[in-house]
Every structure is written in C-alpha cells, then in structure tokens.
N, C-alpha and C positions, 0 to 999 in steps of 0.2 A: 382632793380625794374623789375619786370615780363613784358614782351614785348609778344604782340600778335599782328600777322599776320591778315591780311583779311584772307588767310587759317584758321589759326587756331579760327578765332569767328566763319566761315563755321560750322567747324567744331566741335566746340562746340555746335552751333546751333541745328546741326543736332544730335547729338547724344542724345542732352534734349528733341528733339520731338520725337527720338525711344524709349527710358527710358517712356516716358510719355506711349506711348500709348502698349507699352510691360512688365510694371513692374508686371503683374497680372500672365505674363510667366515667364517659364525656360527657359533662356538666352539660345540664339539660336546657332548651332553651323556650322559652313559651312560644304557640303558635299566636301570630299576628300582634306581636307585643303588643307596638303602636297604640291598638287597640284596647288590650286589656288596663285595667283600673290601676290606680296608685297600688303601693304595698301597703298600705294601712285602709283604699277603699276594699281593698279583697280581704283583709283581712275584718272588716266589719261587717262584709257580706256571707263570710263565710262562720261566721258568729250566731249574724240571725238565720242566714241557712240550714244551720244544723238545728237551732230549737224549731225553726217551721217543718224540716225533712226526717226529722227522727222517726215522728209515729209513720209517717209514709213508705218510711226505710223500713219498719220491722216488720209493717202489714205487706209489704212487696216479698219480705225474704218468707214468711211463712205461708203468701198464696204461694211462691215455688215450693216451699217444702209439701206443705200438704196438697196441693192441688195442678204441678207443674213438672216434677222432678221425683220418678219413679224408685228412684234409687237411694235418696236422702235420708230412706230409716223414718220417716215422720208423713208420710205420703198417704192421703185420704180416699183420693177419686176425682175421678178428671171434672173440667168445668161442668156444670149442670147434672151431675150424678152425687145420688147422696150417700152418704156412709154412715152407717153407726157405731160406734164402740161399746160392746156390750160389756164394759169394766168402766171404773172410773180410771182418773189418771193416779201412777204410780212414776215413780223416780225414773221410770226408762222414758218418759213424755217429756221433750227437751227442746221441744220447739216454739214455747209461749212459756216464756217464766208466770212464776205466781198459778201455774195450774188450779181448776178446780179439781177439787177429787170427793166432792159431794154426789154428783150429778151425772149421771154419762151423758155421752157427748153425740148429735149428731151433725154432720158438718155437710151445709152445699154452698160451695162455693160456685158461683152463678158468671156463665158471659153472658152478658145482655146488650151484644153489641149487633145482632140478628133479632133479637125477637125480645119480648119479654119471657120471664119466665111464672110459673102458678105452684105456690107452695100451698100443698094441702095438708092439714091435720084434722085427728080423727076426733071424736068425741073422749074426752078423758074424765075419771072419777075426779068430782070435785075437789074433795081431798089430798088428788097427788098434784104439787104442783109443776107445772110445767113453763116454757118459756122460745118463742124464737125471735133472736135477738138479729137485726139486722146492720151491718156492718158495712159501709164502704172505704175505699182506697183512702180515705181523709181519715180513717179511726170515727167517723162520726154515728155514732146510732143513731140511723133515719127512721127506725119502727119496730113496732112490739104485734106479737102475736102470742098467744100465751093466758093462763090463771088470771095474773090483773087485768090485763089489756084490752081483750079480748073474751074471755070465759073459757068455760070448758066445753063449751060446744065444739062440731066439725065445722069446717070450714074449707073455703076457696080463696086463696089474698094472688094477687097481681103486684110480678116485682118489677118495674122500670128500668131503664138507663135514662140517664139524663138530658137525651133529644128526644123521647119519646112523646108524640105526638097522640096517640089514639085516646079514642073513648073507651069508657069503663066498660067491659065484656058484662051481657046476663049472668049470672051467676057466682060474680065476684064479690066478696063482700067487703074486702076494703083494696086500694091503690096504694103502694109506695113506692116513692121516687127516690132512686139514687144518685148519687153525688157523680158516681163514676160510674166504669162498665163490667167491672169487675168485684161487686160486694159479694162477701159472706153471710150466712143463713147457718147462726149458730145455736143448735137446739142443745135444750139442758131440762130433761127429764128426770125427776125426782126418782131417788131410790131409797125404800125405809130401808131397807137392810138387806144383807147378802141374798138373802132366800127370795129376796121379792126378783133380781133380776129375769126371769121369766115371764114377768109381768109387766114390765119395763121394754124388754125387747118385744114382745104382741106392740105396744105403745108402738114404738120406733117403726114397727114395722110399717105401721098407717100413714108414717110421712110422707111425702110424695111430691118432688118437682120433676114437673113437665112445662116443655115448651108452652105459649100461648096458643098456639097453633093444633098443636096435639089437645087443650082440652078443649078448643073450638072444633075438632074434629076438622080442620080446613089443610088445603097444605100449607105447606113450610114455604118459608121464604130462601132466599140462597143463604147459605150459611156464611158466616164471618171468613177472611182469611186466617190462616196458620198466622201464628205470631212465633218467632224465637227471642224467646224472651232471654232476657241478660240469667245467666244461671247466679242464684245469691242463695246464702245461709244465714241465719241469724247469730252462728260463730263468727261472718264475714265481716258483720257489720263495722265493727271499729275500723277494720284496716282499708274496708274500700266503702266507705262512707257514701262520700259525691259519686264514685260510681253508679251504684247504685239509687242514692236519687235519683242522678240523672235519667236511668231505665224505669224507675216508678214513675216520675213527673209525664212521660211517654202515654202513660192510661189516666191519669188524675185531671181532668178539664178545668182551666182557668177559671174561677171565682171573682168577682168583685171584689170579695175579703183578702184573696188573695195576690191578686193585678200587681201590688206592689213590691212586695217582695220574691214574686218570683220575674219582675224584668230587671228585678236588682240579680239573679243568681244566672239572668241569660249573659251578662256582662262578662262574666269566666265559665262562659261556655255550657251552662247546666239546663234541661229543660228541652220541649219538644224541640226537633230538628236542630241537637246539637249533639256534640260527641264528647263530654267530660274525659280527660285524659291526665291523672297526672304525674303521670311521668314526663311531662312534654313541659311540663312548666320551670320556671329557673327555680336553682336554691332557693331566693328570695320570697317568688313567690310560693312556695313548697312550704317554707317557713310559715308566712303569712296566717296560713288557710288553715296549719296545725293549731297555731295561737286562735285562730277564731274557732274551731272547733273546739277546743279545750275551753275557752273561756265560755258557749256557748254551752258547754254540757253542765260547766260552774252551774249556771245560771240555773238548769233543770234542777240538778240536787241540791239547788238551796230552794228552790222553789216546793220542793218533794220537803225539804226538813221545817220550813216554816211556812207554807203554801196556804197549810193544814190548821185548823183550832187544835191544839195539842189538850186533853183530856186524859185524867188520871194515865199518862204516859202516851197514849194514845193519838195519835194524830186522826182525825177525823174531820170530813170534808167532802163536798160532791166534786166528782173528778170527771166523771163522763158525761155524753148528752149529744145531742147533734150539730150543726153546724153554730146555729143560733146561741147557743150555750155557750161554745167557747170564743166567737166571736171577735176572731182574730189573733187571738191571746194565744201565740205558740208557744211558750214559753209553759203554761197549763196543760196544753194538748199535750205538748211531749211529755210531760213530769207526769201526768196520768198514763202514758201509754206506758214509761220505762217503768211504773210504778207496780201495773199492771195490766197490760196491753188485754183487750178485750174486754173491758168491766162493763156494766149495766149503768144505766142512768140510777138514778139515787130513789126514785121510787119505786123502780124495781130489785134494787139489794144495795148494801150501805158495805162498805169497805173499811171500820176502823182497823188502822193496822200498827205495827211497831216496831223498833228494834231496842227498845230499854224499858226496864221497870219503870214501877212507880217511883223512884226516888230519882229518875235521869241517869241510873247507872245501863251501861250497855250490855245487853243479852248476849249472853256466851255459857252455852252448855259445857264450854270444857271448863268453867269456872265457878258455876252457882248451880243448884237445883231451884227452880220456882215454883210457885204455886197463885192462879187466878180463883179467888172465893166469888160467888155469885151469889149476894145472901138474899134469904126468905124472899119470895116474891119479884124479883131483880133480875131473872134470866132476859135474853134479848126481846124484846117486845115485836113478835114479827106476826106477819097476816101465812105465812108458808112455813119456813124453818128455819136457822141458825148453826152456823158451826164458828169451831177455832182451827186452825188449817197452820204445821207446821213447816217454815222453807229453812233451808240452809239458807246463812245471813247472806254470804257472797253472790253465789249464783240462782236467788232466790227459785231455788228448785225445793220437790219434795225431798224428806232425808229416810233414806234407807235405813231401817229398823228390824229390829228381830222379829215383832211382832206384827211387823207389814199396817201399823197405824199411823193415817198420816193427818188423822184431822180430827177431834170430835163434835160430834153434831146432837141436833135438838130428839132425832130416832133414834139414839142412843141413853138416854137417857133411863129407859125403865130398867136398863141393867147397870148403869151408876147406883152409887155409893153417894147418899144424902147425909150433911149433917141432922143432931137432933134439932136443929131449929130450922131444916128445912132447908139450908144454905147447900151448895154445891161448890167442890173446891175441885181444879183440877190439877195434877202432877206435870209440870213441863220439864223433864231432865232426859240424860241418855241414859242413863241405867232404873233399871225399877223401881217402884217406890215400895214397892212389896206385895205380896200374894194380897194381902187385905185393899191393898189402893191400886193396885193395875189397872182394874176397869175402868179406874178417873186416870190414867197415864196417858199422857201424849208427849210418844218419844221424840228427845231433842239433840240438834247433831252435837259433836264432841268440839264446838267451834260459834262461831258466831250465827246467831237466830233469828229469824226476821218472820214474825207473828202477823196474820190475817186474819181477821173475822169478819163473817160473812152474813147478811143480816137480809131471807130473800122476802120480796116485796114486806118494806119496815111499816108499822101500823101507824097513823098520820095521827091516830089520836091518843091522851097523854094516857100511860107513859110511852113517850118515843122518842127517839134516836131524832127524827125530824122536827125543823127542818136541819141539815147539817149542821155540826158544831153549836149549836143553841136548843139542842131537844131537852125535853125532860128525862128523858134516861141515860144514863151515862155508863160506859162500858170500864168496870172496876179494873183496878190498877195490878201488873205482877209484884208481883212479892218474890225478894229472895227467902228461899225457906231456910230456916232457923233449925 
C-alpha cells in the first residue's frame, strides 16, 4: 500500500496548482541549474526564508503603499515629509491589519541614506498621552520618543542610518540608530473624544522632520539617487512572496544575526545583487519553495496559537522590541508582525488579544452574542489608557457598523453604563443589545471575530499585566451571553 507523508500531499498539492496554471507553457527550466541546491535543500531554505522575510515583506509592501506609490489608495507623503491624519482609522484603512483606531496617526517615513534626519515635538499636556515609535526595514523598534520615554517636554532627537558616523549635533537631545535606511517615525497622539480633535491636530501640527542640515542651518549634502523600487501591495504578498523579499533584502543591511540565513537564501538567487524569478525555475523546484513556504507560515500560526500564555482565553505575551529582543528567533519576529505589524514594545502598550471565549469556543458573531464583565476595581491597569478594538476574524480589519464604533476605550467610560457593584460589562454582537446597553456595545461582524486590547504604557506596579503572561492582573474571559 502507497504511504504518503503530510510532505508528500504538500507536495502534490503544490505541483497540481503549478501544472494548472502553467500547462499553456514550456515547462520552465532554472537558471544555472548546476548551481542551484537539492529539491529538499531549497525547499528548507525556502521554509526558513519565509519566517525570516515575512515581517520584511509586509514593512516593504506598506513603505510602497504609504510612502512610494501615489496611486495605492493608502499613500501618506513622500520620504522625509510628514503627514497627519486627523481621524483615526476606520474600515477604509487597509494597509496594516490590526489598525489602531484609538489614536490618530502621524506618519514620516524617513531616507537616511543622505543625511540624517531631526524629529521634533512640541511640549504636550501631561495628561494626553503621546508616542513616536521608531521603526526599521527589520520590524525592529530601535526607539521611543513620547509620555514614557521621553516626557512631555519639547524636544530635538537625531535619526541615523546605519553607517552613520557623526557626532552628536548642540541641541540634540537624544541619537537613534537604524538598522536600515529607510525606518518609519510612527506617531500616535491620544484623542479623549470626537470634540477634542482640534486640539489634537494644534499637537500634530508641532511635529516636524527636517534634514540634519536644515536644523544646523548648513548646506545639504548631495542628495541620494532615485531608487525604482519593485512596486508591491500588501494584497501581493502571498502570490509574490520571494519577489519581493528579494526587492526588500536590496535596502535591509546584513546583520551578524542575520549572516546565515540570508547566504542560505543567496543559494536560489534571493538578496542584494540577485534577481529572484520564478517563473524561471523547473516544476520541481516551483514545487519545492511552495512546500517550504506553506510549511514555514505552519510554523508562524502555530507559533501565534501557542507562542503566547493563553489567559482566561486570552493569549498574552511580549511580541515586539528591537533587535536584541528578538535575537534571531524569526519564527517570533514574523508571528508578531502577521499578528500585528507595527505593535509597541510591552512597556509601551500590551497586546492581550483573541479569537475564543472563555470556554475555547471560537468567536463568531454570526453565532453567539458575547459579553466581557470587568468587575469592581479590575479595569486594565495602565499609566495612559486602554481600549477593546473590534477586527473581522479573517482579514483582521476594522468591521463596518451602523454605528461607526470600532473599539471601546478607557475616555469613554463616563458615558458607560456601570453595574451596582461597580463592575463594567461590555456588549460584543452585530445587532444591539438595546437603547438601555448600546453605550457598552461594540459592534461585532456577522462572521468570525478577532479581539484586541490594547493596554498604553501598562503600570509596572501590582496590579499589572506585567511582566507578560505572569502579571497580577488578568484580562477577564468573554462570555457567550445567555
């Protein structure tokens, strides 16, 4: 009797969906066979390729969208220009799953491949908090400017690239160095409520990158050349994966952490001064590279389902950090990026998030109405504020609702509905829960539900969330409601 592997139905799999949509060609042949790896070394390369290239792949497709590609619907402002959105995000924001929609958003995405660049912010009320969260081509957050970090003072910080050689300019008050030459500069200014946005946007407005050059009043240096960058979307991603690695790996500068798995990925052609193609490659190997990328994403969402301390349903856990943090471990780096690409280090906002009740049953508003009780004294213990943030389960996007609510948060609360013992319950369904409970409602899609809570700079002392997965407070379990 014929015995077949979970490899091998892979692998049949894969080779019946290349045959399908190639039978109209001449079977493809690889450049430099000779050269290229076994079919089972490409296929283990192409395994760990994918967990090390995911977060690099989705931070590549979203500098094009917002900062590269005018036309994409998602488009911010070119390199070293800042943008503000003076809304938070809503269901039309489809470029970064897991949206916030606490916070509006300003975005500078930075070349630092000419000069550095000087993010300034202005002096803000104590009490609102703020945050600029620094981002490079690796997903790593190399630094904080912001309420914890920093204070609420103004300020001068210096962004680097990673040859940069100079000394600290008068006036600067801190350095950070990037991984790559291309990080983002993503601010998230608190909003209590609709009415304050004009007090939000004065904020926004103080922000301010300028060249190094521009605040030393000196000239410029020659500017970088044009790049044509490989055009990607973050819809793109599955079907031209190595593609685009390959076009991100182009700006990401080789690490020591790194050294070894990417001269395992220069082996099939991926990586500065090569041209990934595959269409050029035989069935066999075509096959290969599906099997290791399928097995490689396995790895992510199992890594995303038990990664985590799971808590009254809850998976909770530190997902983001800098380099040092994750420390080689791509298999974490991507499961956090696909989890949700741009998150904060854990002492700047905690991430418990979910997709089942307390009992392990699986969230689906076309099938249960829920309810989260937060009793007496139990709300999230945070130094800023807290919310609960509804996604559609599959494309964990925001879910369009009648009443345009897509989260509720800790400045919401004085027009909640408290129990008599002080407890706070909230409504998770698609339909109302009635004129008496709408104000605790947060509308849920008609389909499968994927819950975030967001918890900004968590309080270090008890009760708290920290350190991850072993804090003294613990984020209460849904309930299907009865």
């Amino acid at each position: 009797m014929l015995m077949l592997t979970k490899r091998d139905l892979l692998r049949s799999a894969a080779m019946a969906a290349i045959v399908a949509t190639t039978a109209k060609f001449a079977p493809a042949i690889a450049k430099n066979k000779a050269e290229w790896p076994s079919l089972l070394e490409a296929k283990d390369i192409a395994e760990e390729g994918f967990t090390f290239g995911l977060p690099l792949v989705m931070i590549y497709a979203v500098m094009q969208e917002f900062a590269v590609d005018k036309n994409s619907g998602q488009f911010k402002a070119p390199f070293n220009e800042i943008n503000s959105l003076h809304h938070v995000a809503t269901p039309a924001d489809t470029a970064v799953i897991t949206p916030n929609s606490d916070t509006p958003y300003s975005f500078i995405w930075l070349d630092l491949r000419a000069e550095p660049m000087v993010i300034s912010v202005p002096a803000i009320e104590k009490e609102r908090y703020y945050a600029v969260q620094l981002i490079d081509g690796n997903t790593y957050n190399f630094g904080y400017i912001g309420t914890r970090a920093t204070g609420s003072e103004a300020g001068d910080y210096l962004v680097v690239g990673p040859d940069w050689k100079g000394e600290t300019p008068p006036g600067i008050k801190q350095v950070f160095r990037s991984t790559t030459p291309f990080p983002l500069a993503l601010i998230r200014t608190q909003l209590f409520n609709p009415d304050d946005m004009p007090n939000v946007e004065k904020i926004q407005a103080g922000y301010k990158a300028r060249p190094l050059s521009g605040f030393l009043d000196q000239p410029a240096p020659p500017a970088a050349p044009e790049i044509a960058f490989v055009p990607a979307t973050t819809a793109g991603i599955k079907d031209n994966f190595f593609e685009y690695l390959d076009a991100a790996l182009q700006f990401v500068p080789e690490t020591a952490r790194d050294q070894a798995v990417r001269a395992k990925l220069a082996k099939i052609g991926i990586g500065p001064g090569k041209t990934f193609e595959f269409k050029d490659l035989s069935l066999e190997h075509k096959a290969e590279i599906l099997v290791g990328m399928k097995q490689g994403n396995d790895k992510v969402d199992k890594w995303l389902a038990s990664g985590n301390k799971s808590i009254n349903g809850w998976n909770v856990g530190s997902f983001f950090g800098d380099e040092a943090f994750y420390n080689g471990d791509w298999v974490m780096r991507a499961g956090a990026a696909k989890g949700g690409l741009l998150g904060n280090d854990a002492v700047e906002a905690m991430y418990p998030y979910t997709r089942t009740d307390a009992a392990g049953g699986a969230l689906d508003g076309s099938k249960h109405n829920y309810t989260i009780t937060f009793a007496p004294d139990q709300l999230p213990p945070v130094n800023a504020f807290w919310s609960v943030t509804m996604y559609d389960g599959k494309s964990q996007l925001l879910v369009k609702n009648p009443i345009h609510r897509y989260l509720i948060n800790s400045p919401m609360l004085e027009g909640m509905k408290k129990g008599a013992d002080g407890s706070l319950t909230l409504y998770l369904q698609k339909d109302s829960p009635g004129p008496d409970k709408e104000s605790n409602w947060l509308p849920a899609p008609d389909d499968e539900i994927y819950l975030v809570m967001r918890l900004y700079w968590p309080k270090t002392e008890a009760p708290s969330i920290l350190p991850a997965g072993a804090g003294t407070w613990q984020p209460p379990g849904i309930q299907v409601a009865r």
